[in-house]
Structure formats: C-alpha cells, structure tokens
C-alpha positions in Angstrom: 143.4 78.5 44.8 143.2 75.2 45.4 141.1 75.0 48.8 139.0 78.0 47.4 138.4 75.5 44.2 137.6 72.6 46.8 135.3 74.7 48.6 132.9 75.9 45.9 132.6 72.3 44.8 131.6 70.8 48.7 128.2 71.7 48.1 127.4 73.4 45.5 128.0 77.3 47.8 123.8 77.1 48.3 123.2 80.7 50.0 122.7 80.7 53.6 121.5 83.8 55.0 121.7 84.7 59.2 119.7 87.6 60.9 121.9 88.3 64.2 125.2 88.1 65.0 125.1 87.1 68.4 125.9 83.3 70.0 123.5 81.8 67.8 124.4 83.9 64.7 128.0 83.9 65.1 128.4 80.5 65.8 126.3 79.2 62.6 128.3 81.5 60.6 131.6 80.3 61.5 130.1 76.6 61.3 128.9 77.4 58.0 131.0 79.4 55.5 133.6 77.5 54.3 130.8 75.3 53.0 128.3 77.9 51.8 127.8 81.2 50.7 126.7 82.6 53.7 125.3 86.4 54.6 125.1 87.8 58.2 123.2 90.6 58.4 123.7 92.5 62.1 122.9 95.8 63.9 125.8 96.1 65.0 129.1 95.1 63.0 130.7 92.9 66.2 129.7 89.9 68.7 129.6 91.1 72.1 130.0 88.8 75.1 126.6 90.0 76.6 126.6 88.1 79.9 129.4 90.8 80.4 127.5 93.7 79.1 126.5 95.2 82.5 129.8 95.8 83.9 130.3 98.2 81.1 127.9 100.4 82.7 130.2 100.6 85.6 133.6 99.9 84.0 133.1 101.2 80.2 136.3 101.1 79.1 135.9 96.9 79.4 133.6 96.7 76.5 136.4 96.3 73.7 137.5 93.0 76.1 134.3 92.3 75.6 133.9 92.7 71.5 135.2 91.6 68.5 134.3 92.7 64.9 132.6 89.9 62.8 135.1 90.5 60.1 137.9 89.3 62.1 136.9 86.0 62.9 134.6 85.3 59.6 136.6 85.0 56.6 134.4 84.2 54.0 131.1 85.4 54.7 129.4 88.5 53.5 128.7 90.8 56.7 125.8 93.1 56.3 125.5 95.9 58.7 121.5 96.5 58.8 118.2 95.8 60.2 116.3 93.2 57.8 112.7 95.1 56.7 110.7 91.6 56.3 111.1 87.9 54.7 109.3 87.1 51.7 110.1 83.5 50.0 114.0 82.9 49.3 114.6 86.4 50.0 115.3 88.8 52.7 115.4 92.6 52.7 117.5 95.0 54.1 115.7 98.3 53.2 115.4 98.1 49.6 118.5 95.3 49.0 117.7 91.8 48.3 119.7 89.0 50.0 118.1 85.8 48.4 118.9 82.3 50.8 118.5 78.3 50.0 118.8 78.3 53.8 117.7 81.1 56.2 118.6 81.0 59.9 116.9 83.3 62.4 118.7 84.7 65.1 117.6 87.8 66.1 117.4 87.6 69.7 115.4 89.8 72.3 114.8 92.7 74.3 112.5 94.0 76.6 109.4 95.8 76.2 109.2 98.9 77.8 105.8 99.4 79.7 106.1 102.9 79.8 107.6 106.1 77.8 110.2 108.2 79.3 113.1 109.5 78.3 115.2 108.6 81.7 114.8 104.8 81.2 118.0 103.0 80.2 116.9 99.6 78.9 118.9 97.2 79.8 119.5 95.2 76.8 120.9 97.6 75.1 124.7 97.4 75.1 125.8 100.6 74.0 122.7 102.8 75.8 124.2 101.1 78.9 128.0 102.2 78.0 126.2 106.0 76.8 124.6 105.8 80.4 127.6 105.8 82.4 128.3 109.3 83.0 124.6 109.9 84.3 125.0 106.7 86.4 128.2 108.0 87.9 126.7 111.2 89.0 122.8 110.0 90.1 122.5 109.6 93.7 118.9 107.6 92.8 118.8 104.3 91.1 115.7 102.5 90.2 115.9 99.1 88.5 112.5 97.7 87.1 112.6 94.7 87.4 114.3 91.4 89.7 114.9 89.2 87.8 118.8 87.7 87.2 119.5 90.8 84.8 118.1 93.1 87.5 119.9 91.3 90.1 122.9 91.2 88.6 122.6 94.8 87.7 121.8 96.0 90.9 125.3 93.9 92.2 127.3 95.8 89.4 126.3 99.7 90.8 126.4 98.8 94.5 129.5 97.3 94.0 131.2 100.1 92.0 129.5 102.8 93.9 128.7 101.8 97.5 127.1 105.4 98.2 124.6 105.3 95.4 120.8 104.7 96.7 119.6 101.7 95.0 115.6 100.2 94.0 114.6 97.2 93.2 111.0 97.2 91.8 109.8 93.4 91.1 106.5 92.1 90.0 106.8 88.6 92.0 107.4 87.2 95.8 111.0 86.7 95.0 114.2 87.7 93.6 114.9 85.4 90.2 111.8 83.5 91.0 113.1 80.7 88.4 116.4 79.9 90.7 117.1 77.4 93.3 115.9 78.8 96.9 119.4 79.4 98.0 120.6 81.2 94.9 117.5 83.7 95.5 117.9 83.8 99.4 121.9 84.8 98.8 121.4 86.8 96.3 118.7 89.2 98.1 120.9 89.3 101.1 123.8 89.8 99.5 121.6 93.2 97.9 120.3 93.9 101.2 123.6 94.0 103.4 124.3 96.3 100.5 121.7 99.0 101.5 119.7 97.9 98.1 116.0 98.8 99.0 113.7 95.5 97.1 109.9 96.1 96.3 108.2 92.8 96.1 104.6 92.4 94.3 104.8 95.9 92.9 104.4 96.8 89.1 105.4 99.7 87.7 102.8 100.8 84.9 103.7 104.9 83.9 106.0 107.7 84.4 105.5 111.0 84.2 109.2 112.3 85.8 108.1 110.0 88.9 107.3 106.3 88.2 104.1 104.9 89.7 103.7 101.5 90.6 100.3 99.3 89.8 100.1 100.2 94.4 99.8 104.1 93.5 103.7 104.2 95.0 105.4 106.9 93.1 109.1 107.0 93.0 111.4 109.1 92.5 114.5 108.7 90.4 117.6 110.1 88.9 117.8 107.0 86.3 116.0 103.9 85.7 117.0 100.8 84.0 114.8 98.3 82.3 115.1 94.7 83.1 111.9 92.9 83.0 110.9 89.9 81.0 112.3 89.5 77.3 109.9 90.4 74.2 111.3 88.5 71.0 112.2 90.8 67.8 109.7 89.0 65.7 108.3 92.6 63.9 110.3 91.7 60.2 109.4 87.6 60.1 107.1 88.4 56.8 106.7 84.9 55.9 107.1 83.6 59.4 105.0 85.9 61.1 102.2 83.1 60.8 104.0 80.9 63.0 104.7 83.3 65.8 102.9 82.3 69.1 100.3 84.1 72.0 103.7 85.0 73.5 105.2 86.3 70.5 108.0 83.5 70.0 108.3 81.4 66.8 107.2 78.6 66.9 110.1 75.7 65.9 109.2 71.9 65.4 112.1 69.5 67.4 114.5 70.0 64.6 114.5 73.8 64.9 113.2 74.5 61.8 110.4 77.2 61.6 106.7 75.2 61.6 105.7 74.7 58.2 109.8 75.5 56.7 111.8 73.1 55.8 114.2 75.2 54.8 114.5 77.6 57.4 115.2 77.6 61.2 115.1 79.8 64.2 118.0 79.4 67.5 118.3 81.5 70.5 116.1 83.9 71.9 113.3 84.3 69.1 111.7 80.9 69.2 109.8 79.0 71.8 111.8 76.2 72.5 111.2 75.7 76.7 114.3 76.5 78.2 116.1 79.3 79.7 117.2 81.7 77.3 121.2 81.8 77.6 124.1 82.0 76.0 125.3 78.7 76.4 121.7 77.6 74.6 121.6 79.9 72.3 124.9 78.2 71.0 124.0 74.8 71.4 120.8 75.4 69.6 122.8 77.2 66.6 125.3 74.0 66.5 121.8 71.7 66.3 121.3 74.0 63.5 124.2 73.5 61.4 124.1 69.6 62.0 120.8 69.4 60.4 121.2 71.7 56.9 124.4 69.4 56.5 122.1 66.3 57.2 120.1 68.2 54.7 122.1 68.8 52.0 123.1 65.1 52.3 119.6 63.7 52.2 120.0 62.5 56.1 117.8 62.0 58.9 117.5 65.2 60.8 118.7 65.3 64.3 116.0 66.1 67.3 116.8 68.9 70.1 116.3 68.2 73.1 116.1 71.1 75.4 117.5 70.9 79.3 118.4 72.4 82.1 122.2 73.9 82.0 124.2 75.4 84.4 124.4 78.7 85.0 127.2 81.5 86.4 125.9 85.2 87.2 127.9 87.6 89.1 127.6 90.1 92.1 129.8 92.5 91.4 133.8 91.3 90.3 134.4 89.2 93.6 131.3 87.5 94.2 129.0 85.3 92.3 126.7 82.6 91.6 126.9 78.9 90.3 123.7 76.6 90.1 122.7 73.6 88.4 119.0 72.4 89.4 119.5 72.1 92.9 123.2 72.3 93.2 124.3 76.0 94.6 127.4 77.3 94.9 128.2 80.9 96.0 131.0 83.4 96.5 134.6 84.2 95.3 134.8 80.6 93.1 131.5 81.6 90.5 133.0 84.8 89.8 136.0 83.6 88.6 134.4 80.9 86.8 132.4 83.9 85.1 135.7 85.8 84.5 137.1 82.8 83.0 134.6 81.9 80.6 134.3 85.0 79.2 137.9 84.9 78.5 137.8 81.7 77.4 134.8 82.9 74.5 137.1 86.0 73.5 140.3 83.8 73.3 138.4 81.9 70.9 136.9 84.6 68.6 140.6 85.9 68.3 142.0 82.5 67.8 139.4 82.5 64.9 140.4 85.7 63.8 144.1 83.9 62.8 142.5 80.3 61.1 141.9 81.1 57.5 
C-alpha cells in the first residue's frame, strides 16, 4: 500500500499512452509505469522477438520461445488489444474508445508494401501469416522470395536450410545481395545461397501477378508461394495530428530529441520516424530508452538529451548453424554469429520473464 501510495505521488501518474508493443513500445512501457499511468495499445497482445520470426516458418512450434504476453512482464500498465483509428489533441482512439495522454509515444513500426495483389503472397513481416504459412511451405516444391535484401537473405537461408530439396528464387531490384552490408557479408552470403542451389535475379523488379509473377524484364515466373521482403513502408495511416509531419518517404519526421516536429509532448522511436539509421532492434530500443530519458527530464524541467544516431553491429543468420556478424567493416562469418544470434535472443526472453517476476 505503501509503494503504491509512493508511486501515485512521484509525479503526479500524468497519462502516457504507447502505440506498439514491440522493442520500442515494450521497452518505454516497462521504463515508464511505475512512474505514470501508462496505456499500451497493441495488435497483438505479446512482444515477439522478431529477428527470430523467420525460423517460425520452418520450425513453428519455436514461436512461444519466441513470445511473451505484455501482461506478464508489465504490471501496472493498462494493455489495450486494438488498432488506434487516428490522434486528435491529448487523445487517441481505438475505434470509438478514447485513451486521452499528457505524453504520447509512437511506436508503431513497419511493414512492407506490397506492389502487387495476389492471394499466394506471404508478406514477410507478418509473424503469424508466416507461422499460418508453414504447411503450404512444407509441401511447395517452388519458392519465390521478392526481394534481397537481409530479410530476404535470411529467409531464403531459413527454407534451404530446412528443406534442402525445395527450389528456391531470389528476385532483387539491385546489383547485390543486402546492398547496404560490408562487401564480404554480401559476397558470403550470396555464395553461401548459391552452393545451396538458390537461383538470384539481380536488377529485376517484379511489378504484377496474375497466378505467374512478371518482372519490370517481362520474366514471368512461376510459383507455388511467394514471400514479401522488399523495403519497409512505415504504418503512419492513423497519425491524425501528426500526419502533417510525415515526410516524401512516409516517415515522421522527429527533431534530435525524438519528439515529433512541432510536439513537445509527443515522440516517435523505432521504425515509424526518419531518424538515418538502420532500422533494428537494437535501435529501436535505444531510441525508446532516449525516450524515456527525456519525458523524465521533462517532467523535471531539465535539458533534454540529443540522439545521436550510429552505426551498430549487427547478427543475421543462415540457417541454425551459420551466420553473420559485421560492424562497419569488421566481418565475421560462420558457426560463431549464429550462436551469438541464438544467444541474444535468449538473453531478450530471459529478461522479459525475469520481468514477469519483479513487481
């Protein structure tokens, strides 16, 4: 009774509402609501660990290692299972219900636009249309993936791996596999495919589907599935308020504080704004803990701490015993990255369950 009297009085419980539950969402909220009254409003009622999410396409019985409901490790927040309809001032709306905020954080994240219509197209960022999709994976004898990027890549690693037999396409847009990478990350990763018997189409697009996907070349081909895994569109249809501020690229635009241009009292992390890095995990929580620093500098009249955007390491995997480490230049390749993937995952899910026993 005590604490819980303590707590209301810390500052005032100000409301504090958080569209998305993912790193960015998550993390805020956990930062957040023993301070504040604090709503996170999610699609889904779980976080996910979604650098593991492809492997659930292959393996689906890994995605509970994988989740972990935001009730378990939040204790005082109010979760809100929903998609938010817009943002007007203080207030945001999940279908007809009102959710007013002193502070709003946006965290909604991504996906990819889908060029085309067509009802064989799995896309990719969808966690649970990949775990839905893995019957018809196991028993398609033609896979076409749209798109080379690292989510492609690592896609393309996860089926080959699992099912050696499978015929496997790699449609990409550019010169080179995950054109963004160090030289040697793409050159192992696109022999690592093509000892594989993956089959890569460089500087082809493809633009409609009518049962057989045509590329911008006039190539049609043929397919028993096709996954989705071009560049990332952020969900920026309900920002209401916001929607002024959302760039030519369709990212919100955030001053160096993170707070949405023109806000003060509202902030964007993760995928949805346009901060110039790469859009990971790892940033998406460092971005959310830049957050919370600053509405506590807030509430105590403080200066407001910049965020500086860099260049982080990164982990992808080829399958469960291969992988990839970089950092700018530095490559490293093989048995060691995958476990390092492996164990940062588990080392993320051993902390959401440690959370689930702090009250």
């Amino acid at each position: 009774m005590k604490q819980s009297q303590e707590r209301k009085n810390s500052l005032e419980m100000k409301n504090i509402v958080i569209i998305g539950g993912g790193f960015a969402g998550s993390y805020a909220a956990k930062q957040l609501e023993k301070d504040f009254s604090v709503t996170l409003i999610d699609e889904k009622d779980y976080f996910e660990f979604t650098p593991s999410v492809l492997k659930t396409l292959v393996h689906p019985s890994s995605a509970k290692s994988i989740q972990v409901r935001h009730q378990q490790y939040l204790h005082h927040a109010q979760i809100v299972k929903g998609s938010v309809s817009k943002i007007e001032e203080e207030v945001v709306f999940v279908g007809k219900k009102k959710y007013p905020f002193d502070y709003l954080i946006i965290a909604s994240g991504s996906r990819y636009a889908s060029p085309i219509k067509e009802k064989n197209l799995v896309i990719a960022s969808r966690a649970q249309e990949l775990r839905d999709s893995a019957r018809k994976l196991s028993k398609a004898e033609y896979i076409l993936i749209i798109g080379g990027g690292i989510v492609g890549v690592e896609l393309a690693a996860e089926i080959i791996c699992a099912f050696p037999d499978k015929k496997v396409k790699i449609v990409h847009a550019r010169k080179e596999l995950m054109e963004r990478t160090p030289a040697k990350a793409r050159a192992y990763s696109r022999l690592f495919l093509e000892k594989r018997g993956v089959t890569i189409l460089f500087d082809e697009r493809v633009i409609e589907s009518n049962g057989k996907y045509l590329t911008d070349t006039k190539k049609a081909l043929s397919c028993d599935i096709a996954f989705l895994c071009t560049g990332i569109m952020p969900n920026y249809e309900h920002l209401g308020i916001c929607s002024t501020q959302i760039n030519e690229r369709k990212f919100l635009c955030v001053n160096e504080f993170l707070q949405v241009a023109g806000r003060k009292n509202i902030f964007a992390a993760g995928d949805v704004n346009d901060v110039m890095e790469e859009k990971t995990a790892q940033a998406a929580e460092k971005q959310a803990a830049a957050v919370v620093r600053n509405i506590f500098c807030l509430e105590k009249k403080k200066p407001l701490h910049a965020y500086s955007p860099s260049k982080k390491p990164m982990v992808i995997s080829l399958g469960k015993y291969d992988g990839l480490f970089f950092y700018k230049e530095l490559v490293v390749s093989g048995l060691l990255p995958a476990l390092l993937k492996w164990l940062i995952e588990r080392k993320t899910m051993l902390r959401y369950q440690w959370l689930s026993f702090q009250r």
